[in-house]
Structure formats: structure tokens, C-alpha cells
C-alpha positions as CSV (number, residue, x, y, z in Angstrom):
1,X,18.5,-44.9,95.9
2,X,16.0,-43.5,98.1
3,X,12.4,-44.8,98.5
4,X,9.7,-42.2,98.0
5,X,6.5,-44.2,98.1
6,X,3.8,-42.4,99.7
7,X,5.2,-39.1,101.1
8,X,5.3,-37.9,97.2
9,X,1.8,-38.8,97.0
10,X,1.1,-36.5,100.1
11,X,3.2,-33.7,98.7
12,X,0.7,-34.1,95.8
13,X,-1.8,-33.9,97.7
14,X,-0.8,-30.5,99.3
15,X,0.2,-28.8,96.1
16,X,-3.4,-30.2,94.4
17,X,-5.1,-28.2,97.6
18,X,-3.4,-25.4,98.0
19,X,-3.9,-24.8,94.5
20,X,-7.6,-24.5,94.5
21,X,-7.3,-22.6,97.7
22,X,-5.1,-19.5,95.3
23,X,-7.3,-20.2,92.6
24,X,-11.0,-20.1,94.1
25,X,-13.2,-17.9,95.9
26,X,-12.9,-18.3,99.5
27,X,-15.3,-16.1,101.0
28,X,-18.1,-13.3,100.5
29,X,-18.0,-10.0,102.2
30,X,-21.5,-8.3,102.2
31,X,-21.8,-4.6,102.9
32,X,-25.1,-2.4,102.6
33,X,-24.0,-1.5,99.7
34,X,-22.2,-3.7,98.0
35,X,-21.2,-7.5,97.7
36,X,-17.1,-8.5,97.4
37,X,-15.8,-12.1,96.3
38,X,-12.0,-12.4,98.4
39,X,-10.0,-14.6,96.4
40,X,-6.0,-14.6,96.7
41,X,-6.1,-12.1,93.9
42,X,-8.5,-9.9,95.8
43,X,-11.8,-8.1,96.3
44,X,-14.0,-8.5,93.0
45,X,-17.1,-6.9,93.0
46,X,-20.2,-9.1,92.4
47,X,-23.3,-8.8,90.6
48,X,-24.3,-7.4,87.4
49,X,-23.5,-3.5,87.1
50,X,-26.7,-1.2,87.2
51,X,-26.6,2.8,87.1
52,X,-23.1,3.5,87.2
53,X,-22.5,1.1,89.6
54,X,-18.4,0.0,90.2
55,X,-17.1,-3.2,88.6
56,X,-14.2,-4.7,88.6
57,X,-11.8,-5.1,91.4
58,X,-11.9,-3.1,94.8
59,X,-8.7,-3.9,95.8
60,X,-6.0,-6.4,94.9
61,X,-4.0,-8.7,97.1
62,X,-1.0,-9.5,95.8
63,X,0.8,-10.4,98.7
64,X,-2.1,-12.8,99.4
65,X,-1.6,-14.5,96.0
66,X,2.0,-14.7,96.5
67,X,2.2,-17.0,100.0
68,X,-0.8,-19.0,98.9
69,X,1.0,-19.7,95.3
70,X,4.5,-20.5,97.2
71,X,2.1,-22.8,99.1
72,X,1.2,-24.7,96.4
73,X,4.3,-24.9,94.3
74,X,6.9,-25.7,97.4
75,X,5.1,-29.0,97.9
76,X,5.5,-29.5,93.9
77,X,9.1,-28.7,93.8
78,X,10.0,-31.2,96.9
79,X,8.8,-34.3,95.3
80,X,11.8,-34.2,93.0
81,X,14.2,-33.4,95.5
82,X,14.3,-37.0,96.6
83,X,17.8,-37.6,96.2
84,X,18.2,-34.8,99.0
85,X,16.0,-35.8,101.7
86,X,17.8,-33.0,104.0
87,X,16.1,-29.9,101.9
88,X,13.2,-32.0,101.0
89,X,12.6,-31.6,104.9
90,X,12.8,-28.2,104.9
91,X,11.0,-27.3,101.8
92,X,8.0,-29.9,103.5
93,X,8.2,-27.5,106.7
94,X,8.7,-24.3,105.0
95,X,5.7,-25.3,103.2
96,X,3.4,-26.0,105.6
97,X,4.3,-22.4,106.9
98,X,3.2,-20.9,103.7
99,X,0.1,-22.6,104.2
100,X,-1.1,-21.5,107.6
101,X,0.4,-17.7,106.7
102,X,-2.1,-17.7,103.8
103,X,-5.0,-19.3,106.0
104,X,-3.9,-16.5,108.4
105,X,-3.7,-13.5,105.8
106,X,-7.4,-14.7,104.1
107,X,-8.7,-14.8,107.7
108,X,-6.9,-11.4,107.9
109,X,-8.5,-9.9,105.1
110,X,-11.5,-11.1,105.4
111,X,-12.5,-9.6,108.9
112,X,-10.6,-6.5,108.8
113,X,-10.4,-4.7,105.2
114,X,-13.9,-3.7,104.8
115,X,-15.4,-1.8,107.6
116,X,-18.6,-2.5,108.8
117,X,-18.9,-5.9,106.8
118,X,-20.1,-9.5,107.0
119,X,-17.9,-12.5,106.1
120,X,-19.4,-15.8,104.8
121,X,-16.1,-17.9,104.1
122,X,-16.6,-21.2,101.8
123,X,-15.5,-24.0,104.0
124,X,-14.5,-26.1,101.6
125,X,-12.0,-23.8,100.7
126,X,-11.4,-22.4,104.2
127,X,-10.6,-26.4,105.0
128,X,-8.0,-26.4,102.4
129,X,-4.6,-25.1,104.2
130,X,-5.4,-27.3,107.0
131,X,-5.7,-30.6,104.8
132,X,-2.2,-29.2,103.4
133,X,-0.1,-28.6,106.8
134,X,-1.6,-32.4,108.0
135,X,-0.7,-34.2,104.7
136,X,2.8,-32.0,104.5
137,X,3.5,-33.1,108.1
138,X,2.4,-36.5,107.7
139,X,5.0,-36.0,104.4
140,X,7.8,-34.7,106.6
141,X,7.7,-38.1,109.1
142,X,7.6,-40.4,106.3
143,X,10.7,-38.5,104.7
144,X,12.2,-39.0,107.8
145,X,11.0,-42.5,108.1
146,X,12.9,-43.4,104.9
147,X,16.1,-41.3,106.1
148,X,16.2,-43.9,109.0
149,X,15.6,-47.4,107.0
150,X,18.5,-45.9,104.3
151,X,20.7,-45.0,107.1
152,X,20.4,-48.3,108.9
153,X,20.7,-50.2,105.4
154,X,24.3,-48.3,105.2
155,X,25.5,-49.6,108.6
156,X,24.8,-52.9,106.9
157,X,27.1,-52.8,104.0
């Protein structure tokens, strides 16, 4: 019925992304006394414990975790709405939302939770929600692309 060739591929390609973006480290934050991984769970400390030293998480994010998971499975859960290519569209846009809000909370987080810090972010990771929103909206115009060729095949029937 409808032709889904390579927009599902993109859509895979978003949720693969996205989900090493929740799931990895994506930056450092170094104070003078201590030495935080940020992932989209939170603040871990790093390093091996010595004299009472704290372990452990320093703070959690949840809310982090959360828009950088919907991320990640919203692309998942459009590829199989291809008989609806109306809310695939919109799950493909409200996806790549999710994607730049959790680019924008880590950048959040990362510059203004710890005071009197330095950030070193892991590209590669940092690169990830931008490789999602272009393959998500490079998705959406080949969704739209089919909407058209099945449209004009109806007129022809």
C-alpha cells in the first residue's frame, strides 16, 4: 500500500543515534576537587574513591534521560506507522524536537550545574542529535515524497 523504502532506514538511523547519545557519556566536568561524567542519567563521580572520598552519583537527571529516550524511541515507533503517513509526519517532527531539547538540556547541564567548572563534551556524542534532526528531516520529505506519488497514483484509477 504505501512505499517506505528509504525514509524507514533514516528513522533507523535516528533511533540507532539517539540511543547511544542516552546511553553514553557525553561530557566531563572537572572541578578542583572533583571530576563528574554527565550522561542523560546524570552526574557520576569518577575515579577510584580514596579517604572517604564521595562515590556514586552527585545528582541525577531524570528529566534529561526522559527527552533523550523519547528521542530515540519516537523515530522507532514511526517506522511502523506506515499505513498512516499523516502521524508518521508528526511523530518524524515531534521527534526531531526531542532531539534538539536534549542537545539543548545536556548543553544546559553541562555549563551551568556545577559552579566554577570546566566542560570537555565528547563530540562524537555531542554530534549525535544533530545527525538525528538531519536524517529525521530528510525522513519527513521522503514521507512526504511518497504521500505525493500515492496521491497522484489515486487520481489515476
Amino acid at each position: 500500500m504505501v512505499i517506505q523504502r528509504i525514509q524507514t532506514l533514516l528513522l533507523l538511523l535516528a533511533a540507532i543515534v539517539m540511543g547511544c547519545f542516552t546511553f553514553c557519556t557525553v561530557g566531563q566536568v572537572s572541578t578542583e576537587q572533583y571530576t563528574f561524567a554527565l550522561s542523560s542519567l546524570g552526574f557520576q563521580y569518577e575515579g577510584i574513591a580514596t579517604d572517604g572520598a564521595p562515590t556514586g552519583w552527585f545528582q541525577h537527571t531524570w528529566f534529561f534521560f526522559t527527552v533523550s529516550l523519547l528521542g530515540c524511541l519516537l523515530p522507532l515507533i514511526s517506522i511502523f506507522f506506515f499505513k498512516n503517513l499523516r502521524f508518521q509526519k508528526q511523530l518524524t517532527l515531534v521527534s526531531a524536537l526531542f532531539a534538539v531539547a536534549s542537545l539543548c538540556v545536556a548543553l544546559t547541564l553541562g555549563y551551568n550545574t556545577v559552579a566554577d567548572s570546566r566542560v570537555e563534551w565528547n563530540y562524537g556524542m555531542m554530534c549525535a542529535p544533530v545527525i538525528a534532526v538531519v536524517s529525521l528531516c530528510l525522513a519527513w520529505r521522503y514521507i512526504n515524497r511518497d504521500k505525493k506519488l500515492l496521491s497522484s497514483a489515486d487520481r489515476l484509477r
